[in-house]
N, C-alpha and C positions, 0 to 999 in steps of 0.2 A: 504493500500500500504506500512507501514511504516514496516510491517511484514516478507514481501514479503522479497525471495532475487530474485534479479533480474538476468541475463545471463551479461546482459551488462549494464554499466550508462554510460550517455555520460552528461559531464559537459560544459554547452553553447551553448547557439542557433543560433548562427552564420551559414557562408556557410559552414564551417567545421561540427558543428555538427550537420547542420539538416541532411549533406549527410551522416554522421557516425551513426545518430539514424534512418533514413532511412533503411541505406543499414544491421544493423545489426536486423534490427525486421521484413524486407522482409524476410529473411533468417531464420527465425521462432525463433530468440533468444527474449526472456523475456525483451525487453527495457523501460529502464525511461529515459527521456529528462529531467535534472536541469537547468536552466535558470533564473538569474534575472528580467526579464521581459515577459513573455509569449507575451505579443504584439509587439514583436521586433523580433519576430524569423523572421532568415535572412534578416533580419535590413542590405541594404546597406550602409555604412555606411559613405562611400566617393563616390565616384561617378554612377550619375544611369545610367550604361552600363556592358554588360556583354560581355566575348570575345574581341576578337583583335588579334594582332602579337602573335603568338604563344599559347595565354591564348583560341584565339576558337578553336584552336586543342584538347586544356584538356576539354572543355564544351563536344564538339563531341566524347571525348573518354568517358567522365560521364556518356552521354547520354548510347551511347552502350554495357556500361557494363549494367546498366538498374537503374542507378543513375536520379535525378530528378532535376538536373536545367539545362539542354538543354530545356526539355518542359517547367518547369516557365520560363527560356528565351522566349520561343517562346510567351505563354499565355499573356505575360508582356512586349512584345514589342512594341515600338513606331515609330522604325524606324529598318533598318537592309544594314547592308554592307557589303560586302567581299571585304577585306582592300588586299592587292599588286595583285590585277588581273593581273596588267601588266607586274610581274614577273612569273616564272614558278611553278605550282600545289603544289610544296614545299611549296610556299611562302604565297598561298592563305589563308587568314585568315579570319573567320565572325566575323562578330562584332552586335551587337545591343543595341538601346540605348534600354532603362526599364523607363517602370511607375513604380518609387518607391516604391509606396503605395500598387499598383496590385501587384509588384514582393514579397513582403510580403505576403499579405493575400493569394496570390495562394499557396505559398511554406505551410502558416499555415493550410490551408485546402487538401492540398497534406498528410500531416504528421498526419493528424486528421484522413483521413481514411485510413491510412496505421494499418493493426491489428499488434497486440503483442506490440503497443507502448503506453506507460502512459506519462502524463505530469505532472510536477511541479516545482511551482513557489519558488525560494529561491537562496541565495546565497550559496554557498558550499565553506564550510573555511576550508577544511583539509580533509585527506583521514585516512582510517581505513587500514592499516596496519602490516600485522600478519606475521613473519616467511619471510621476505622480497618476501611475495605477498599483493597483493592487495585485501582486503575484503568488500570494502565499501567503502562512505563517510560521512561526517560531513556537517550538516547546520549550517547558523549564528543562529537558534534557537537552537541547541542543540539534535537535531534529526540524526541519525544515518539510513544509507539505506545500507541495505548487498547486495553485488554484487558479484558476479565470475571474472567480469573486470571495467575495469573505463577506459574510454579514457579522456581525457583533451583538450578540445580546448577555452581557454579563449580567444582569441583574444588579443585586447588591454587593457583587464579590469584588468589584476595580475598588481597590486600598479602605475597604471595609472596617469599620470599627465599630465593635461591639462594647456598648455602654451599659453596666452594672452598675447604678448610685456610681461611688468614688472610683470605680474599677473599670478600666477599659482592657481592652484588648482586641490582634486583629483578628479578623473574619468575616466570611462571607452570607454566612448565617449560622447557629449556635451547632460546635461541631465541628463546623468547616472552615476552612481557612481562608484566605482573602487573595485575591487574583492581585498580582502586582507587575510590572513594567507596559502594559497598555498605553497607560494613561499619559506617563511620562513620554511615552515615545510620540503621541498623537499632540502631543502639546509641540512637540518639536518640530513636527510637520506642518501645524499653526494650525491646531484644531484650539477653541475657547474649551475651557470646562468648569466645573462647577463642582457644588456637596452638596446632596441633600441628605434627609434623614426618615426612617419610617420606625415602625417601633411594630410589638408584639407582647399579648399578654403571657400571664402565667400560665401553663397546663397544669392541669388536677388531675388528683384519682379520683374519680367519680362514685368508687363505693364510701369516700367519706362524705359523701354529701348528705344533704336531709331534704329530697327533692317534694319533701310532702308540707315545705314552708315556700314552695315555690311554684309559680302560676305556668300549668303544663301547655306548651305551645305544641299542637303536633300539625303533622300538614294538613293538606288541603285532603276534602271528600274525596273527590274524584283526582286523584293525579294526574295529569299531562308530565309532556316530555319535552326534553331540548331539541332530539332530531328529528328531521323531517321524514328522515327511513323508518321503513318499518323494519330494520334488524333491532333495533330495541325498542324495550314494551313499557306502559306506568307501572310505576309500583303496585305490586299489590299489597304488602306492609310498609310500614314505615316506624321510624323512630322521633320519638318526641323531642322539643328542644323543651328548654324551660325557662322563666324569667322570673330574676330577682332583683333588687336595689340597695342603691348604695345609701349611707346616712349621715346625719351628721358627725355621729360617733367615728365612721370609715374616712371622714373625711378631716377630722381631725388628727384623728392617727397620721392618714397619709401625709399632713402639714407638716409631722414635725422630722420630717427628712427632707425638707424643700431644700435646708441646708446642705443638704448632701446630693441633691439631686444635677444629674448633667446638665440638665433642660435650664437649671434656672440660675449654677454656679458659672454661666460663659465657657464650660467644655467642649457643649453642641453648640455650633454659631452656624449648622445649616436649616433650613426651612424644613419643618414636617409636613404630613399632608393637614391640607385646612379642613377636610369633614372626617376625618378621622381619625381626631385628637386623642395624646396617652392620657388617663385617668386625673393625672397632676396639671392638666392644660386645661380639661374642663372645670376642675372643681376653681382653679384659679381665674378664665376667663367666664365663665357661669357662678360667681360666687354668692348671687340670690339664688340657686338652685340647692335645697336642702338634700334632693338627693337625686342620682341617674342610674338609669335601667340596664341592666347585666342580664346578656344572652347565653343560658348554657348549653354551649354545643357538643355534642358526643362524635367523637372524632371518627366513628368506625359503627361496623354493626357487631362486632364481637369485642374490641376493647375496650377498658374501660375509663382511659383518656379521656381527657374533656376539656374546649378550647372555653375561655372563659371571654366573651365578646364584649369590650366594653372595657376590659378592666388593660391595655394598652398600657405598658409602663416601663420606664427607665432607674425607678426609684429602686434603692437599695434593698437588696431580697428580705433584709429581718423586716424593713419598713414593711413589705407587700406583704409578707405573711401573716403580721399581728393586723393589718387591716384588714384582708380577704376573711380572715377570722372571725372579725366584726360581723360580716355580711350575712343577712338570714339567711337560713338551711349549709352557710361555710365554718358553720362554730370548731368540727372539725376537723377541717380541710387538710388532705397531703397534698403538697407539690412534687408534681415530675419535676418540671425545669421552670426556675423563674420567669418574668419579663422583661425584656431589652428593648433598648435602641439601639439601632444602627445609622453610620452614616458610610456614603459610598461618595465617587466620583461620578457624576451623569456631564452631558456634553448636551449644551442650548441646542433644542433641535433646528432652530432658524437654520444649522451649516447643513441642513438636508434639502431633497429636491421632495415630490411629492410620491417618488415611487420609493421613497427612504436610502435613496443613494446618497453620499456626502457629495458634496460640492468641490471639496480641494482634492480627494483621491478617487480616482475612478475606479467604479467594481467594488467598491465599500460600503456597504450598508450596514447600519446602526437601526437596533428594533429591540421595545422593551423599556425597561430602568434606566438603561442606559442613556434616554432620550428625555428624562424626567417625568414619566408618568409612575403610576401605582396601580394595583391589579392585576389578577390573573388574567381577567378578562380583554383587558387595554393590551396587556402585555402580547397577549396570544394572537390578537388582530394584526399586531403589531409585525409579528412574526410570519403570519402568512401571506402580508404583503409585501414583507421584505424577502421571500423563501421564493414569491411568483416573479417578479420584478428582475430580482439575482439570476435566475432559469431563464426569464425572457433577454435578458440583455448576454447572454454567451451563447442562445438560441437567435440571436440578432433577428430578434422580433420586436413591434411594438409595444414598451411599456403597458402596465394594466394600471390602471388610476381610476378610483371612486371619488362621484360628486358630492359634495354636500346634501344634493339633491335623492341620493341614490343609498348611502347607507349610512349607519352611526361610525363605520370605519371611516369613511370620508370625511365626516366632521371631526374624527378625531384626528386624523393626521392633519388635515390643512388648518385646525388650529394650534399644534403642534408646529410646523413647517414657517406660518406667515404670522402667527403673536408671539409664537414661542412661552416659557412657561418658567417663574421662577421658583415655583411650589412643586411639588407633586402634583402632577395634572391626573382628575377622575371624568370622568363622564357622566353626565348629568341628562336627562333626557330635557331641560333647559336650556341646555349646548346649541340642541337641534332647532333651526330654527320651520323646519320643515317635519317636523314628531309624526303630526297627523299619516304622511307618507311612511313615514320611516318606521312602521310597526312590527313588533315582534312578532303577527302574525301571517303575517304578507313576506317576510325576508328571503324567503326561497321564489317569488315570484320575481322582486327586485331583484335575484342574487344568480339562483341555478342559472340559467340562457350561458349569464357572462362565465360561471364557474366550469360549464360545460364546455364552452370555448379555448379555456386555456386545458382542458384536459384533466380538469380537478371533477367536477361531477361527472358521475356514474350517466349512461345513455337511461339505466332502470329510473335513478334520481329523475332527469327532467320529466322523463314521462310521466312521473308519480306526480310532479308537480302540473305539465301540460294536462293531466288531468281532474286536479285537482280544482284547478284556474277554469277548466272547460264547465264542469260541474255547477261551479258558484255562481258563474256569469248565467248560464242557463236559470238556475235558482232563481238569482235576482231578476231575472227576465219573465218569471211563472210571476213574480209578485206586481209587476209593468203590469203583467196583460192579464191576471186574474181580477175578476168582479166579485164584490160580497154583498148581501142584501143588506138592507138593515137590520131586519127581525135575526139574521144569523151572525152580526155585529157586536148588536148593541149588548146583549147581556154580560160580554168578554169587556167590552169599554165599560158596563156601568160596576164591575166586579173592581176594575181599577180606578173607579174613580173619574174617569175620561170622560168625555162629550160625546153622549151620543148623536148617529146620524141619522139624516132624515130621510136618505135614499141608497138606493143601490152607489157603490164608488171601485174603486182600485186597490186591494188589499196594500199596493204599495204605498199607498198615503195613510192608513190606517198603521201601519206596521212602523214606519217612519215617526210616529208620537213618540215624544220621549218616555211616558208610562208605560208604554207596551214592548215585552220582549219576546224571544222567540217561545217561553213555554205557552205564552199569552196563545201566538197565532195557531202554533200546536191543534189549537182546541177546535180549530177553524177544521172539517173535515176533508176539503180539498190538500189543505197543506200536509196534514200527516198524512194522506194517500201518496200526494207527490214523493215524500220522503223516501217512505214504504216501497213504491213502485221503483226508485231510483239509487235507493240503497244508500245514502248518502250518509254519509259518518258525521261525526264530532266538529272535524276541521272544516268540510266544506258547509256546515250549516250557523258554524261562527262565522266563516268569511260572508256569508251571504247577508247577516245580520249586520254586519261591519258597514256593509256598503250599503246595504237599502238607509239606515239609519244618521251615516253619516256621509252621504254621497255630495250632499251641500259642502261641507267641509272640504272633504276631499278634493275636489272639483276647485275650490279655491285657491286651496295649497299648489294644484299642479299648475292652476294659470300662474301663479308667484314665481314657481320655478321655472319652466317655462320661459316667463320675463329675464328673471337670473341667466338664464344660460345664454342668453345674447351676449352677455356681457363675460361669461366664459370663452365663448367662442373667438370673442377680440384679443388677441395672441399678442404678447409683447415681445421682441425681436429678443432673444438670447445676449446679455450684459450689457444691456443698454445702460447708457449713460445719463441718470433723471440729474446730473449737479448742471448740465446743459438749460433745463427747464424753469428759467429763472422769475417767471412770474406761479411757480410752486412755491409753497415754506419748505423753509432750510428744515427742518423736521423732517418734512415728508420726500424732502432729497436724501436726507442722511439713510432712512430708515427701508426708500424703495433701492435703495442702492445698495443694501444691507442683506436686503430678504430677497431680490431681484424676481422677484414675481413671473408669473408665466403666462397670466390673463388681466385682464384688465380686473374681472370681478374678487381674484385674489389680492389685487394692488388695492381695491378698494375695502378692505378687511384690516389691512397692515394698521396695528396701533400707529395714532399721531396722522395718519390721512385724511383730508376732510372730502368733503363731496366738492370742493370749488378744486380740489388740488386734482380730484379725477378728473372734473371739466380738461384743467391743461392736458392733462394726459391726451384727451380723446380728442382733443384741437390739435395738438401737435399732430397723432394718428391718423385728420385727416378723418373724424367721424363728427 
């Protein structure tokens, strides 16, 4: 293998890179996976759940481009949720907790029979570097591997420090040790870099607990699933989470190690993430708050681990354990392994393009931590459009690049690429400025086509989904052109409350009331016939709900986008010069010179640009 050059190397076994050496050796490029640890790949590493607010939309978008952790979500589930039901389809997000151990080994055994991929075990201290492209890398043995491309996603392991109260030491998470000569070399190349910092609570054993002082969270009725294959099935058991809280007693205790704490004695001088602050950040910035809510998660379906959600800290381990102690049903509590901070090296991703190549060395891509975000989920996206991009460009094919308009991957990288990020950046379904589109239930209709094209979906995938899309549009078309009387109406609108009507109409305007949902129409006997006769499952009779319901919405969002892409479409020439542009602000010279944008609609995102400074732009252009 040593001889070999490879299409693509991907540096790290994380969510980033298994999806990055996945998706670029589906795609038939020559891949090696480098990783310090081969028994860690996709090692969660904080908490064992996947998805949520926003982050199940990117699972669901992974899955249907033909990415692999929607199915080990599914494989490695212990429980499952869809977290704002009670908000509208925007909002809906899945969540599921993970058997830790399972969510590993499946992903290791995923990656094992995926062909075109090699494995090895080492540290990589440096890149090979020829003519400012990228040739190779370097191991801490001194072994050299030729490549066409490198992606990078170290995670937290570039000069990793791990923070115990007064006690530091390196690594790259608890365990393992911390990747070093990266950093230093890419700084020399003239890459920017940066520190941030993320943190992790304590692990318990679980048989010390007293879960019967604790409010039992278990999943949903009916489970759903992350992928859109039916190679896996919902749960039919599941494991309870629980919730407890913290008090003033927990939180006095935790005060009196402020003094010892990294967070607040100037040790850590990097930025945490801002919505998922350690225990000693909230009780200090919520200090009217007498007390905050503790997730107990069970790490496994057979161990008896248990991640403790909530309780995030860097505080000195006696400090953690006479608090946790405090806490109803922790009276008590044994520890596996305390809580920590860490702080690593990440690199401003403004130095990247939009398919996550760097700007100064060709054939390099950066995906992950590395780029300043947080999440398994950001991470993983991350990874498989840095794994597609790396495969297309030594396939001397056209880049693959997602709009804003088109998925949460795209709003996450082009706010990553053109604001860039001095925090740990999450994802928010607030981000999106197009949600209505961008649903977690439609992501394989946005997604599969494209994922089928590069060679990532299955020919079985589209078809599930061409048929799935055939189905619901037909659906929504029975509800167009179907008539109800009123005598066969009115008793289902006066049950909810509604207005009844005074003539025969269009079930689809009846159905469209925001009080009435599908069990309502259910009751309607043409509609369960149609069902009935047409066999229509779970999915295709959500989508159809989707759309009769909120087709005004939708219909709005797409004219918006629509608009937007005009403005995509207006291509800026490659290292233009905006300091030429002199009736722009010196600001938005500094800044489009900086981030050198690729559309006009990207120039006009860049913090510090106003709408008069695109006017010059598009006068200069000659629009």
């Amino acid at each position: 293998m040593f001889n070999e050059v490879y299409d693509v190397i991907v540096v790290g076994g994380g969510h980033a890179g298994s999806e990055a050496a996945a998706a670029a050796a589906n795609m038939g490029s020559k891949t090696l996976l480098i990783t310090m640890n081969l028994q860690n790949i996709a090692q969660m590493s904080c908490n064992p759940a996947m998805g949520g607010i926003a982050k199940g939309q990117i699972v669901r978008e992974i899955d249907a481009l033909g990415g692999y952790s929607g199915i080990v979500s599914d494989t490695s589930a212990i429980q499952f949720k869809m977290l704002n039901k009670s908000k509208g389809p925007a909002m809906w997000s899945p969540r599921v907790q993970s058997d830790r151990m399972r969510f590993a080994e499946d992903w290791r055994m995923l990656l094992e029979q995926t062909k075109n991929l090699d494995f090895y075990q080492e540290m990589v201290s440096g890149l090979v570097v020829e003519k400012g492209k990228v040739t190779g890398v370097k191991t801490s043995l001194g072994i050299e591997v030729k490549a066409k491309s490198v992606v990078l996603t170290n995670g937290t392991f570039l000069n990793g420090l791990i923070h115990i109260g007064d006690k530091n030491f390196g690594g790259g998470r608890a365990g393992e040790k911390a990747a070093t000569g990266i950093t230093e070399q890419l700084i020399d190349l003239g890459f920017e870099s940066g520190r941030m910092k993320t943190g992790t609570p304590p692990r318990v054993d679980g048989r010390s607990l007293n879960y019967s002082k604790m409010a039992e969270q278990p999943g949903d009725a009916q489970p759903e699933k992350f992928s859109y294959l039916d190679i896996t099935k919902p749960l039919e058991n599941q494991r309870s989470c629980y919730m407890t809280y913290t008090s003033e007693l927990v939180h006095d205790l935790l005060r009196e190690g402020f003094d010892r704490s990294p967070m607040f004695n100037g040790r850590i001088k990097s930025l945490g993430p801002r919505y998922c602050p350690s225990i000693e950040d909230k009780i200090n910035r919520f200090a009217d708050k007498d007390r905050h809510q503790l997730f107990v998660e069970p790490e496994g379906w057979n161990t008896v681990e248990v991640y403790v959600n909530g309780f995030s800290t860097s505080l000195p381990e006696d400090v953690q354990f006479k608090a946790m102690r405090s806490v109803s049903g922790f009276e008590n509590v044994k520890f596996f392994r305390p809580g920590y901070a860490i702080e690593y090296d990440y690199f401003p991703p403004t130095q990247l393009t939009h398919t996550l190549e760097t700007k100064l060395i060709e054939g390099l891509f950066f995906a992950g931590q590395i780029n300043g975000t947080t999440g398994y989920e950001e991470a993983a996206s991350q990874g498989l459009m840095a794994g597609i991009n790396a495969a297309l460009k030594v396939q001397e094919k056209e880049s693959f690049i997602l709009k804003r308009s088109e998925a949460y991957i795209g709003v996450l990288i082009d706010d990553l690429i053109t604001k860039g990020t001095e925090e740990p950046y999450r994802m928010f379904t607030s981000r999106a400025e197009y949600r209505t589109l961008l649903r977690q239930d439609n992501a394989d209709f946005r997604l599969t086509p494209k994922g089928y094209d590069l060679g990532l979906a299955s020919e079985k995938r589209l078809k599930r989904m061409e048929e799935k899309l055939n189905q619901s549009e037909k659906f929504v078309q029975f509800f167009r052109e179907t008539s109800i009387t009123a005598s066969e109406a009115n008793p289902v609108l006066e049950s909810k409350g509604s207005a009844a009507v005074k003539q025969q109409g269009k079930m689809f305007k009846l159905f469209a009331r925001p009080n009435i949902n599908i069990e309502d129409v259910r009751k309607f006997k043409a509609v369960e016939d149609y069902i009935s006769k047409n066999d229509l499952d779970r999915e295709v009779i959500e989508q159809a709900e989707i759309q009769v319901k909120y087709s005004g919405y939708i219909d709005k969002e797409k004219n918006n986008a629509d608009k937007l892409s005009r403005l995509e479409n207006i291509k800026i020439p490659a290292n233009f010069d905006y300091s030429k542009l002199k009736s722009m602000s010196l600001e938005a010279r500094e800044k489009l010179n900086k981030i050198q944008p690729v559309t006009i609609s990207q120039a006009s995102r860049v913090s510090g640009v106003s709408p008069s400074d695109i006017s010059v732009l598009l006068v200069f252009m000659g629009r």
